[in-house]
Steps between C-alpha positions, in 0.01 A plus 500: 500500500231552763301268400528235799597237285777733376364451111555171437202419344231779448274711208598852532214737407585871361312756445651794425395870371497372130636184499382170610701184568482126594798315619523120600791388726570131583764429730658800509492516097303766271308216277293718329375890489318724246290829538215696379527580123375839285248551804461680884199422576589216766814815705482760744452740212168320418375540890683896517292607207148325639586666831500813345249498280247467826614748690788386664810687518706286760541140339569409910159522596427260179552214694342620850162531276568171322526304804140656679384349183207248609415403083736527246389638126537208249749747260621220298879507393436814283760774334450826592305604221213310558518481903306836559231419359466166725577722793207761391246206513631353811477839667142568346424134597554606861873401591647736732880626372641269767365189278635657141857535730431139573396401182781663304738303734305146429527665056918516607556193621310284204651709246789411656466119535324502109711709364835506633519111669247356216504105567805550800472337774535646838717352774383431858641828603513852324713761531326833447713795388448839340443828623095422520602198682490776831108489507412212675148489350690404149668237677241360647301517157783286361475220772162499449450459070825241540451334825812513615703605786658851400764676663613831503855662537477806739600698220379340188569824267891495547568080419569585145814752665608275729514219253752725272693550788544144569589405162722799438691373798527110379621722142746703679620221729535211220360276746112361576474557880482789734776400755630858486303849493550717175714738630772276650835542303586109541212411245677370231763768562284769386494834623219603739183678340432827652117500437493847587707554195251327281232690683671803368546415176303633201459420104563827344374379145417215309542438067446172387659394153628173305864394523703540217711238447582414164622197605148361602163554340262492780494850581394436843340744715723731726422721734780753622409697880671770666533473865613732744628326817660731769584796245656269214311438204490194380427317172351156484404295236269199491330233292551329195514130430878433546703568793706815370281740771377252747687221616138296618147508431225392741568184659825404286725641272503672147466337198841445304570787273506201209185374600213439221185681465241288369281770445667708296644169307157423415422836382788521287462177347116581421651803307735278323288215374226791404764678275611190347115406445523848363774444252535723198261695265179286375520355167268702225211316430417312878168498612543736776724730344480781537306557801600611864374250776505563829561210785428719874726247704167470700354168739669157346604665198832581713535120490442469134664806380760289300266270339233804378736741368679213296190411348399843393836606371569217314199573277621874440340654754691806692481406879487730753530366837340729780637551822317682819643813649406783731208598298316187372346406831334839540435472132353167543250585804362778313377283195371169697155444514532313786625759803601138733686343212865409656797701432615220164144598340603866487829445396338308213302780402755836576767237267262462222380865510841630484585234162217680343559829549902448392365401172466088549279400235381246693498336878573095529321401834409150481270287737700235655241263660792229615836579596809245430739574753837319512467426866103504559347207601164354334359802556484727228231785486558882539251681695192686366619823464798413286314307262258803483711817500545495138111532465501779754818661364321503136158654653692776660709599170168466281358739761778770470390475113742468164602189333638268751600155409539260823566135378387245737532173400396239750777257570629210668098442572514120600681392859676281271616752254874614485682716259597248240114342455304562170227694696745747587650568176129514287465794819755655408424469091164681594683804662741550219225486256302753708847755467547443171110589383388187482754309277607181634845408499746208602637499804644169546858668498393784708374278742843242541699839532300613793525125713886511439471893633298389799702186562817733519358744698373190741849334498673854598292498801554182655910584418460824698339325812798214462742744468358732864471212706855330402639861601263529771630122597883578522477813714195434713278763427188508591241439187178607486223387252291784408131357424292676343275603132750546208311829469510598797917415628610573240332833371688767631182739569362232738806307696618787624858389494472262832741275266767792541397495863603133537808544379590828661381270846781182385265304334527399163145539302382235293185493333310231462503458100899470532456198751632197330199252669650197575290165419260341693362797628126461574276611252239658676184437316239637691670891449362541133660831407825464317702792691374381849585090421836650410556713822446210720711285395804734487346554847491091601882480303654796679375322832597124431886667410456705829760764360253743275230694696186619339329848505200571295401766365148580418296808342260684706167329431600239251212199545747227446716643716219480786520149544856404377609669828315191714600281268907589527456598886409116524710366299850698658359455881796487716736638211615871491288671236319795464225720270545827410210704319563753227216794330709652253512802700763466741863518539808301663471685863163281581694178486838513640358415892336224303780382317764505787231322759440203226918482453529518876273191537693347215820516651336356839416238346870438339665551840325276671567224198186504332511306177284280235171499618267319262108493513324222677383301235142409638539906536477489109197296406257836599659599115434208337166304614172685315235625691258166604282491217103514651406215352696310813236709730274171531850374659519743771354485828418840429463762218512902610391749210764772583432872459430554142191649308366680791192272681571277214655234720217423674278404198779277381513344838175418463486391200781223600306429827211397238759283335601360848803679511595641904541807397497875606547850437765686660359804527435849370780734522503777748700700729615181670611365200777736397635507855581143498637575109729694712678166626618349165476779280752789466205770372704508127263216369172567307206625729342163399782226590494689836163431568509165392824455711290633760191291487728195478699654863132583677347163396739259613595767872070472495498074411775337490615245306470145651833325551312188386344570201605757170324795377510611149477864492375611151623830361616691177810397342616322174352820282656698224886485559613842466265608841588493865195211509717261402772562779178490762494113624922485514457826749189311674701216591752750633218626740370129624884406564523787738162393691644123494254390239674427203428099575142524543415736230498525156462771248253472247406680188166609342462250212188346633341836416515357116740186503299200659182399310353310808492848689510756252156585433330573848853656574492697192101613569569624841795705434257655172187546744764642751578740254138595414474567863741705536399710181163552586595602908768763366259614218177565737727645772532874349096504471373351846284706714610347814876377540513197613213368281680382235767356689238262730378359168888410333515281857149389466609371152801378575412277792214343289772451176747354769242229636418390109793424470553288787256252429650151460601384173524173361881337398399170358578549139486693207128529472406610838799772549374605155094503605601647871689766317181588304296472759749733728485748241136536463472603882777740425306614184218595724740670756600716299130628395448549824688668655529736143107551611630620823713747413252622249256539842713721673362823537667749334542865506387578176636888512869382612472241204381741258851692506727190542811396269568148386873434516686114416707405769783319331837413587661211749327212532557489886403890555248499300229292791762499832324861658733498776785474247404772278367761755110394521552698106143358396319695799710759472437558137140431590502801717615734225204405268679268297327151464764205484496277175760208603671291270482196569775225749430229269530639192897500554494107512289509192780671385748255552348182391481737168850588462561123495279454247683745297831337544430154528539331158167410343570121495582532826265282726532725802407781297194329388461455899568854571237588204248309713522604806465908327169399392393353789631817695311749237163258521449523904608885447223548238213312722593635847567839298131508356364385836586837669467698195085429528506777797832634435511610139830678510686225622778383140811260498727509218586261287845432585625460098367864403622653809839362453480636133359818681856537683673507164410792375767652752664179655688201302508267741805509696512401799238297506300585805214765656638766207297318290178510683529819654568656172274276303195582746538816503456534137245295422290612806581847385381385110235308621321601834391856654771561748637867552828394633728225598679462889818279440603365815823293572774439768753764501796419285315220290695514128195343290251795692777797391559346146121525466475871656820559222249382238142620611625841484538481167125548473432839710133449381446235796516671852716275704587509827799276627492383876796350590511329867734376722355497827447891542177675535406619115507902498112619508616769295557351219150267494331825527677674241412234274163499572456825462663484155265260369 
């Protein structure tokens, strides 16, 4: 190695043409790798493009431009779509090309650390290889974003060669050292290798095809070559599973020819239990008989397959269980209404299209809330867009017109639900009635047939996992645990075979539903969704038994998926494991480097006698302990307001100063703040957990906290359980353990927003007058006759709302906080007619306003007020004549002290509570509301009851989340108000924002635009377009 410490301990950085990778080495050992998924942007392909597209032919004289460079362009960590359209405005902003060059290389190297490293860790010393390695501007780009000393081999292109050549001489040799060059005939007794022979050499053709053996049903891939070497033509044959064409497979041998395939166990068995759920011919006269019903093997129905089809067939009905294939992705993407729905959502739909059109009388697609997985831990939720497919699946078949019948019943809808509770069976009473016209039927017997279905289909799993690592046991194979959604490893249209890959590298695949958990695994509580509870502790299992390896495998912009990756990467630290990524759109070839570098590292780690290696327990408790409730904030020695609600923060700072809280804001978001998102966050997470992650990382590198006292940092979490939200604070405290915090701070949530009656009501009236600001700046913006105007009276405003609030208040008992708070209001009261007076004085350019177009911006809570989040949208909009109508932040935490209402039973006394606290909410929203609306006419808040009935005429409910109030304000402003349009805005990816674009499209009478961020620069086109259509 020529690194001087000859590799022992080192990060190797590569970046390649197309590829990307990261490799760790400790003492000589790989301990970890992984590269760049389904994306360039962060290779020399990314930089060769860019080059060229400014006029550069020679990508040499890239780097000689780079480095005269005296200011960098801030580029982000942008794909190639989007990055042109940065560099236009950096060029017209007056950056010379040599800053673009430099900028582009500053875009490479984050994407890289984000995106290919995500939370790694770099070593003292990296090794920098790759053919772009050669410009020494890149390199020193890389020393500079990590810090770190970086060295350079003198011919950083070629390390991937000479690294075969090394290993194919340890292979030839049989031995792990390099006493003796290659072409010595004493190695091992082998005959010299005449390189210039291989040199010579060509492949005359290539077929690839499955082997035949009749003997053995895994019809493994083969591929045969033809080879001439020195005039004789050669055939050579290659692959497969077993060692019958190659005697090894990367870094060991082959797997027996006897050996088990878990995979295709599993899918046989599934057939099997299915066609005995089948059985024979339904008896005349059952409810369902009669009638064709489709089940599209689609998101956790995979799981429940068994259990469904039972049900159905045992009251008559003729069940057709659909399976994806070639077409039914394609299929699928052309009926969404959502364009950024994940690969599963489009499956659901192409499945349930084709059931119709084969003649299906009927599609059975229900709404699983709660998953109960044999080995999940309390965690039990599915995420947003599985619970609202069905809905979007239904609006897209309705579109296409005819009768369509999709049956959604809404199941397993408590945490505490399982298959065998009461709830569960009246749910599924409902949807047979619904199939059989109405007519209600018993289904008590139906019911026990499908638990003994799914608790056979359950117990054949756990048999096939005993049965592959007993085998695996007795011959020492390797065994690797393949983590991962149901849908997604095992649906053959999206795992692109990297089980058959395993095995054809010597490893036997295993996935994780087969795993026979062992007890006292931890239970993970804190990881709420079902599949992702279950994942981890396969993951946490296959570590403590130090034999079984993990590899997940996730879809290309699945939101779970975004921070289960952080989650496993911590919990496997210092254990061979790796992630794959998978679109639906991509063959075997992608994966193979990928599959042979993670079995390399595995077999590392065997050779040098790695074994059980169980988490840390105090490493645990980050996945048990709830976020710090706010009420402790009087017990910190400090209380931040993180990043939430745009300039929000610092009126509830103030308004727990006035309490005599210590507390402060930390900050609006900006620039600064997704660069230090870049440290903890791998740029898969929601646009807003980023910039919360990275006004947590700039506040405490700006202030840090003191090593004597604690800080309670108060954020979002503890939400609706099938969003990302509710993952935020366990990923937080990942963050403030990497900056050495994680004993001085504590997470907190947002229930003193609503939850504590001793600082509820000034909280609760700043966030509402907050809002009224807000409305009233974006709303005068498109109108002002000089810019700047309306701006300089939103600050006025706000600095005079902000020292209201700060004014002592009393905390001797009930009476005074109770007189204080009225008192506290009443200044607020006359805040807000102020400053509604103000923005009423404005002058106005009364020709611009007579052509202007009122549109509702709706959509993510977060978006909706950050402006450096979503693009500075309200200005922008502003600019193209459209005056801004926002819905309002609070109204979503209106929302959920409503839903609890709703569920809560009515003797309950914390419903009663919950009751209260609505009224109290809706009373300081009606007087601050009718303060402003004196000068400010225009200015409305819904009523949170008839906006959630609003979101019903398109939307039943599930998830619960911002599909209901998106959806439900659109319609009732649309109904109710005299907007011309709507702008939904959300981060990019976000399942409740595409379930409600799926719906809202349903009424084409509403011009919607959806805006969809993640960090990128929103396309101009497409704001003007829409203005100009309204």
């Amino acid at each position: 190695c020529l690194d001087p410490d000859g590799g022992r301990s080192l990060s190797i950085v590569e970046i390649g043409g197309q590829d990307a990778k990261f490799i760790s080495v400790r003492d000589g050992r790989v301990v970890d790798s992984d590269m760049n998924r389904v994306c360039s942007a962060g290779t020399g392909s990314f930089l060769e493009e860019q080059a060229t597209a400014l006029g550069l032919d020679d990508i040499a004289g890239f780097a000689d431009m780079a480095a005269r460079s005296t200011r960098p362009a801030e580029l982000g960590q942008t794909c190639t779509v989007f990055v042109s359209d940065l560099v236009a405005e950096a060029l017209a902003d007056g950056y010379s090309r040599e800053d673009v060059f430099a900028g582009l290389q500053y875009s490479v190297i984050r994407n890289y650390r984000n995106r290919v490293m995500g939370q790694r860790r770099l070593l003292d010393r990296v090794f920098f290889q790759g053919k772009p390695a050669s410009n020494p501007s890149l390199a020193r780009t890389l020393a500079a974003v990590t810090g770190r000393e970086v060295v350079v081999p003198p011919d950083p292109g070629a390390m991937g060669a000479i690294g075969i050549a090394l290993l194919t001489a340890r292979g030839l040799s049989g031995v792990q050292d390099d006493a003796e060059p290659l072409g010595s005939a004493s190695r091992a007794g082998a005959e010299p290798l005449d390189l210039r022979r291989v040199l010579a050499a060509r492949v005359v053709s290539r077929r690839e095809g499955r082997c035949g053996d009749t003997a053995c049903g895994n019809l493994c891939r083969i591929e045969t070559a033809q080879v001439e070497v020195g005039g004789e033509l050669r055939t050579i044959r290659s692959g497969g599973n077993c060692p019958k064409y190659e005697e090894r497979a990367v870094g060991g041998k082959k797997l027996p020819r006897d050996a088990p395939n878990p995979f295709r166990a599993r899918r046989e068995w599934l057939t099997r239990v299915l066609d005995e759920a089948v059985g024979p011919a339904p008896r005349e006269g059952a409810p369902l008989s009669g009638l064709t019903v489709a089940v599209p093997m689609a998101h956790y129905l995979i799981d429940l397959a068994p259990f469904f089809v039972a049900f159905l067939t045992r009251l008559g009905a003729e069940v057709v269980v659909t399976q994806p294939d070639e077409t039914t992705l394609a299929l699928g993407d052309r009926l969404c209404g959502a364009v950024g729905a994940c690969a599963p959502v489009k499956l659901a739909h192409g499945m349930a299209a084709a059931a119709i059109e084969a003649g299906c009388d009927a599609v059975f697609l229900p709404r699983l809330v709660n998953v109960p997985y044999p080995s999940a831990g309390e965690g039990r939720s599915t995420c947003p867009l599985a619970q609202g497919a069905p809905e979007m699946v239904r609006a897209a078949l309705m579109e296409r017109g005819g009768q369509v019948q999709v049956v959604m019943p809404a199941v397993l809808l408590d945490q505490d639900d399982d298959l065998a509770s009461d709830a569960t069976r009246e749910g599924l009473a409902a949807a047979a009635a619904e199939l059989a016209g109405g007519r209600r039927a018993a289904v008590k017997a139906a019911h026990a047939a499908a638990l003994a279905a799914q608790r056979r289909y359950a117990d054949g799993l756990r048999r096939i996992g005993e049965e592959a690592l007993a085998f695996a046991a007795g011959e020492g194979c390797r065994v690797v645990a393949v983590l991962g959604e149901t849908h997604v490893i095992h649906d053959g249209s999206l795992n692109a075979g990297i089980h058959d890959l395993l095995a054809a590298n010597g490893a036997l695949a295993l996935p994780f539903d087969c795993y026979p958990l062992p007890d006292g695994v931890h239970g993970l509580p804190r990881v709420h969704w079902a599949s992702a509870g279950a994942m981890l502790r396969v993951a946490l299992a296959a570590r403590a038994a130090g034999t079984v390896f993990p590899l997940l495998i996730g879809a290309y912009g699945c939101g779970p998926n975004s921070f289960v990756e952080p989650l496993y990467a911590d919990l496997l630290e210092g254990y061979p494991h790796a992630v794959f990524e998978t679109d639906g759109h991509g063959g075997l070839a992608g994966y193979v480097t990928r599959v042979q570098a993670f079995l390399h590292a595995v077999e590392e780690y065997r050779a040098a006698g790695g074994g059980p290696s169980p988490v840390d327990p105090g490493r645990l408790t980050r996945y048990v302990d709830p976020p710090a409730h706010s009420l402790l904030a009087r017990d910190a020695d400090r209380v931040v307001f993180g990043t939430v609600g745009g300039t929000l923060g610092r009126q509830i700072a103030a308004a727990l100063r006035g309490r005599g809280l210590p507390a402060e804001f930390a900050g609006a978001t900006d620039a600064s703040t997704m660069r230090a998102a870049q440290d903890s966050c791998s740029g898969k997470e929601c646009l807003p957990y980023q910039l919360i992650a990275g006004g947590l990382e700039r506040y405490f590198s700006e202030a840090p906290a003191s090593r004597e006292g604690s800080t309670l940092f108060l954020s979002v979490g503890n939400g609706f359980r099938s969003c990302r939200a509710n993952i935020f604070p366990v990923a937080a405290r990942l963050a403030l353990e990497r900056l050495g915090l994680e004993d001085r701070v504590a997470i907190g949530d947002l229930s003193l927003l609503t939850g504590d009656w001793r600082i509820m009501p000034v909280v609760w009236a700043a966030l509402v007058t907050q809002d009224l600001l807000n409305a009233m700046r974006y709303y005068s913006m498109a109108a002002e006759r000089t810019s700047g105007d309306v701006d300089d009276v939103f600050q006025t405003w706000e600095g005079v709302l902000e020292r209201e609030l700060e004014v002592p208040r009393r905390a001797d008992g009930v009476r005074s906080l109770v007189a204080d708070a009225r008192e506290t209001i009443a200044r607020i009261d006359g805040v807000a007619a102020g400053a509604a007076r103000a923005f009423a004085a404005v002058p106005c350019d009364e020709t611009r306003a007579a052509g202007l177009r009122d549109v509702l911006l709706a959509g993510d809570i977060f978006l909706r007020v950050d402006e450096w989040g979503n693009d500075d949208l309200q200005r922008r909009l502003a600019a193209q004549g459209l005056r801004v109508v926002s819905e309002p932040f609070a109204e979503f935490f209106e929302l959920l002290a409503y839903r609890e209402v709703q569920e809560l039973p009515a003797t309950s006394k914390l419903r009663w509570q919950r009751l209260a606290t609505l009224r109290i909410m809706r009373s300081i929203v009606d007087r601050l509301l009718g303060a402003a609306q004196t000068a400010q006419p225009w200015l409305f808040w819904h009523d949170i009851a008839a906006l959630e009935e609003a979101s019903r005429e398109l939307f039943e409910g599930l998830p619960f989340g911002e599909t209901i109030s998106t959806v439900g304000s659109v319609l009732l402003t649309w109904r109710t108000r005299p907007i011309d349009g709507v702008v939904a805005v959300a981060p990019r990816g976000c399942g409740p924002a595409l379930i409600a674009e799926a719906l809202l499209r349903r009424r084409p009478d509403i011009p919607v635009l959806y805006v969809y961020n993640d960090g990128d620069p929103i396309e101009q086109e497409r704001l003007t377009g829409f203005a100009w259509r309204l």
